[in-house]
N, C-alpha and C positions, 0 to 999 in steps of 0.2 A: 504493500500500500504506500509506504512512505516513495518507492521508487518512481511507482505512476507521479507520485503529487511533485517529486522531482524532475522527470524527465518525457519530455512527450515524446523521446523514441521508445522508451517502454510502453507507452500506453499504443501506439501502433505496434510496437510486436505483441501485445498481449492478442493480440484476435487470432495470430497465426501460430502464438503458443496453442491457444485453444483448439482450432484444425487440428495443429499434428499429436496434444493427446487426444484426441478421440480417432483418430487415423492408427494411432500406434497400440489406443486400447481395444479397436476393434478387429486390430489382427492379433493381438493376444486370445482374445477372446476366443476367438475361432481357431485358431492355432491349437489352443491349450482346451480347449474346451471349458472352459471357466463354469465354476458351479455358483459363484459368489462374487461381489464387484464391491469393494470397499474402498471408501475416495474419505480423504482425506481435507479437509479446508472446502468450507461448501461452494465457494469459489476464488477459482474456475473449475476445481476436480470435480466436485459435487455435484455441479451441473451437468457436466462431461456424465458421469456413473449416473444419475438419473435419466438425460436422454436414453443411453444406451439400455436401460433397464425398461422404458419406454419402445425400444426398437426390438428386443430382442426379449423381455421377459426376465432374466435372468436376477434375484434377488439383490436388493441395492443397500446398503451399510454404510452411512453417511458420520463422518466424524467431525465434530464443532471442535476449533482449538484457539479461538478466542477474538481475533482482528478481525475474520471474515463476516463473523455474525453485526459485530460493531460497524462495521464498515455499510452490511446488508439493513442495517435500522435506520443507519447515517440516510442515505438514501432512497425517499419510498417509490423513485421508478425503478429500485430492484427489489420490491416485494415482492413484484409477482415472481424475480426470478425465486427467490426462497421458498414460494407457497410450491412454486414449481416441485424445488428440490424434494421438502416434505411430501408431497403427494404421490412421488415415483422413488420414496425408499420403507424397506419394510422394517426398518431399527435406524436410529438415530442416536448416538453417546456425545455428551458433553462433558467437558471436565473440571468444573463447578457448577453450582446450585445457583450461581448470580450468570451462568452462561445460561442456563438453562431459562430463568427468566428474561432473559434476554430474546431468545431466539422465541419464545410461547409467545410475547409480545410483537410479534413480524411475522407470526404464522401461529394463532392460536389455537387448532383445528389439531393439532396433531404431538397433544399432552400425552396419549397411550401409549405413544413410539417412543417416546425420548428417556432416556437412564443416563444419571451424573456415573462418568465412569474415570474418576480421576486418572491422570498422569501418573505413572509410579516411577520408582527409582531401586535398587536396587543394593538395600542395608549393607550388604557384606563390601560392597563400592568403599564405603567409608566409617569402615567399621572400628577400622585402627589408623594409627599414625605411622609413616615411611620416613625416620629418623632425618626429619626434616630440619631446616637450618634457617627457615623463616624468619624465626626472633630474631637470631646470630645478625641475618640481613638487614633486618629491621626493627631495630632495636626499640623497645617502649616498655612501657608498663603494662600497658593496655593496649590492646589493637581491636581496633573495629573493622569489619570488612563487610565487602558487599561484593557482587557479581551479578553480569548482567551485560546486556549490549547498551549502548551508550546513543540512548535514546532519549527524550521529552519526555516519555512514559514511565520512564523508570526513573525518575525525581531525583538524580544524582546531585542534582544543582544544592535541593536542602539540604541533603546529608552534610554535604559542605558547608551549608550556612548554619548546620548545627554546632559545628568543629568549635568557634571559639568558645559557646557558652561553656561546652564538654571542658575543653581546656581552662576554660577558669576556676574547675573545679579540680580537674584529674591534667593537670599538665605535661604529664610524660604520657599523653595517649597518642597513638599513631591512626591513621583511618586508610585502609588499604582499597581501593577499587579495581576490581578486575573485568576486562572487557574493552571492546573498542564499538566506533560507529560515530553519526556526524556531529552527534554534541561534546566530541573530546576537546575541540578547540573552546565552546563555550566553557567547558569545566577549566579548562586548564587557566584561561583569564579570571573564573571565579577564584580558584586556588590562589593566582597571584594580584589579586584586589585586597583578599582579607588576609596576604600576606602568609598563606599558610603552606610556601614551598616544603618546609622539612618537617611541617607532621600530615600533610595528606599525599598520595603517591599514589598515581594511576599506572597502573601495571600491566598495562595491553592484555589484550589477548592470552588466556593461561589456556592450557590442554584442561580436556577435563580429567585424566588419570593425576595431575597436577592438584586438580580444587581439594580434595579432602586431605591435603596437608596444609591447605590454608584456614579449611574451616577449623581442622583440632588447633592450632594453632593460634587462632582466634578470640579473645574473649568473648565479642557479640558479634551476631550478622545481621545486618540492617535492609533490608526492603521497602524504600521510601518510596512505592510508586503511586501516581499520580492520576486523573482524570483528564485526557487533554484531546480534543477534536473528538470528543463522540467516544474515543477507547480508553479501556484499561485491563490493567493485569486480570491474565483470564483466571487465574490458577496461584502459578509463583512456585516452578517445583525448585528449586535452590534453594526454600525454603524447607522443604522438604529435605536436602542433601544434607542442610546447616542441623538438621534437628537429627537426623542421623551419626550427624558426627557428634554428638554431643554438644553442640554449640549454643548455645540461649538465641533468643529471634524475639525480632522487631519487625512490622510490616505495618502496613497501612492498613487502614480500614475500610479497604474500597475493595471492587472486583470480587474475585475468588479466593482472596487472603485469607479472611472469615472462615471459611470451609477446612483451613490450614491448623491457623490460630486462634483456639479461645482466650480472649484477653485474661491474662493473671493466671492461667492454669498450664500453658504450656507455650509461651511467651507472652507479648506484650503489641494490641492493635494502639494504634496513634494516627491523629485526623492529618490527610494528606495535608501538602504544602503548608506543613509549621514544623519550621525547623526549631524552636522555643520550646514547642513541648514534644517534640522527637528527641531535642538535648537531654 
């Protein structure tokens, strides 16, 4: 989505992405004999596995993962595509309870079909620590981290403008960010506005067999994300990895965070964009 709003040669290859998956999903089909048709993001896949289920019969398994539905509410000359989708699939999964009312809201007709079937992860991922050297690097008392693509959505900006209160309390804390994408440039001017080159540190891009030596390593993991153009966090499975690895969690109180986090019982919800009482 962000690419269309950027670039209007994406938004003309999108119609020719759409031909060739339905071109290349209906020689699988016939090729393999397909018993089942599972699409993925209701669009473009979803539409794509609904037609085809429209042409051909063949059982359609539709999965919501969180932009596509937001995107589909954003704009109501694509409801019909949506009513479309739900009327040519025989199961629909979502993966929060706030995605779910999202989508009943753009296609109310078809509550029987739909099961919240969260995202999972996989505990043994990050179950221990790989005699990691993290602190040695980064040396603090305290380290807060976060992970995440480096979006509007994901409210990196607060977490940032939480940094000084944190430090006037706990001054040896470090705040780690993991992740890249196009608000690096805006974070990195926020970092050097409030002055805070040597306790915040954006860490580009980590592997994932990488993250679960940052989360034990970690004191807190923070989830500041936000409401902004119609989306937000559908889910938050990082939040998910940080509560695996033992890590304590912070998130917002928006999207499918809730579904994650009961405030006070197994981390702590806080009202997006305040960084005051995120501090």
């Amino acid at each position: 989505y962000s690419a269309l709003r950027r670039s209007f040669l994406a938004v003309l290859q999108l119609p020719l992405f759409m031909v060739s998956e339905w071109w290349c999903t209906w020689r699988v089909i016939h090729r393999y004999r397909i018993d089942l048709i599972h699409s993925h993001w209701f669009i473009p896949s979803g539409l794509i596995g609904a037609l085809l289920r429209r042409f051909t019969g063949i059982p359609h398994v539709a999965t919501v993962h969180g932009s596509d539905v937001n995107i589909l509410k954003k704009y109501m000359l694509l409801h019909p595509f949506c009513r479309f989708i739900t009327r040519n699939s025989s199961f629909i999964t979502v993966n929060s309870t706030y995605m779910k009312r999202q989508l009943l809201m753009v296609s109310p007709g078809c509550t029987e079909m739909v099961r919240v079937i969260p995202m999972g992860i996989d505990p043994e991922q990050f179950a221990s620590l790989k005699n990691s050297d993290i602190r040695a690097r980064y040396p603090a008392e305290y380290i807060i981290f976060s992970a995440g693509r480096l979006i509007e959505l994901k409210g990196i900006t607060y977490l940032i403008e939480a940094m000084p209160g944190i430090l006037s309390r706990f001054p040896d804390t470090r705040l780690l960010i993991a992740g890249d994408g196009p608000e690096k440039e805006n974070l990195i001017k926020k970092i050097q506005t409030l002055n805070l080159g040597s306790r915040v540190t954006l860490l580009g891009t980590i592997s994932h067999q990488d993250l679960p030596d940052y989360y034990h390593s970690a004191d807190i993991f923070v989830l500041p994300s936000i409401f902004t153009s119609g989306m937000t966090e559908a889910l938050g499975v990082v939040l998910l990895e940080a509560m695996a690895s033992g890590c304590p969690v912070i998130g917002s109180n928006i999207g499918g965070i809730p579904d994650i986090i009961t405030d006070g019982e197994n981390g702590f919800l806080v009202p997006e964009r305040n960084p005051v009482i995120l501090a």
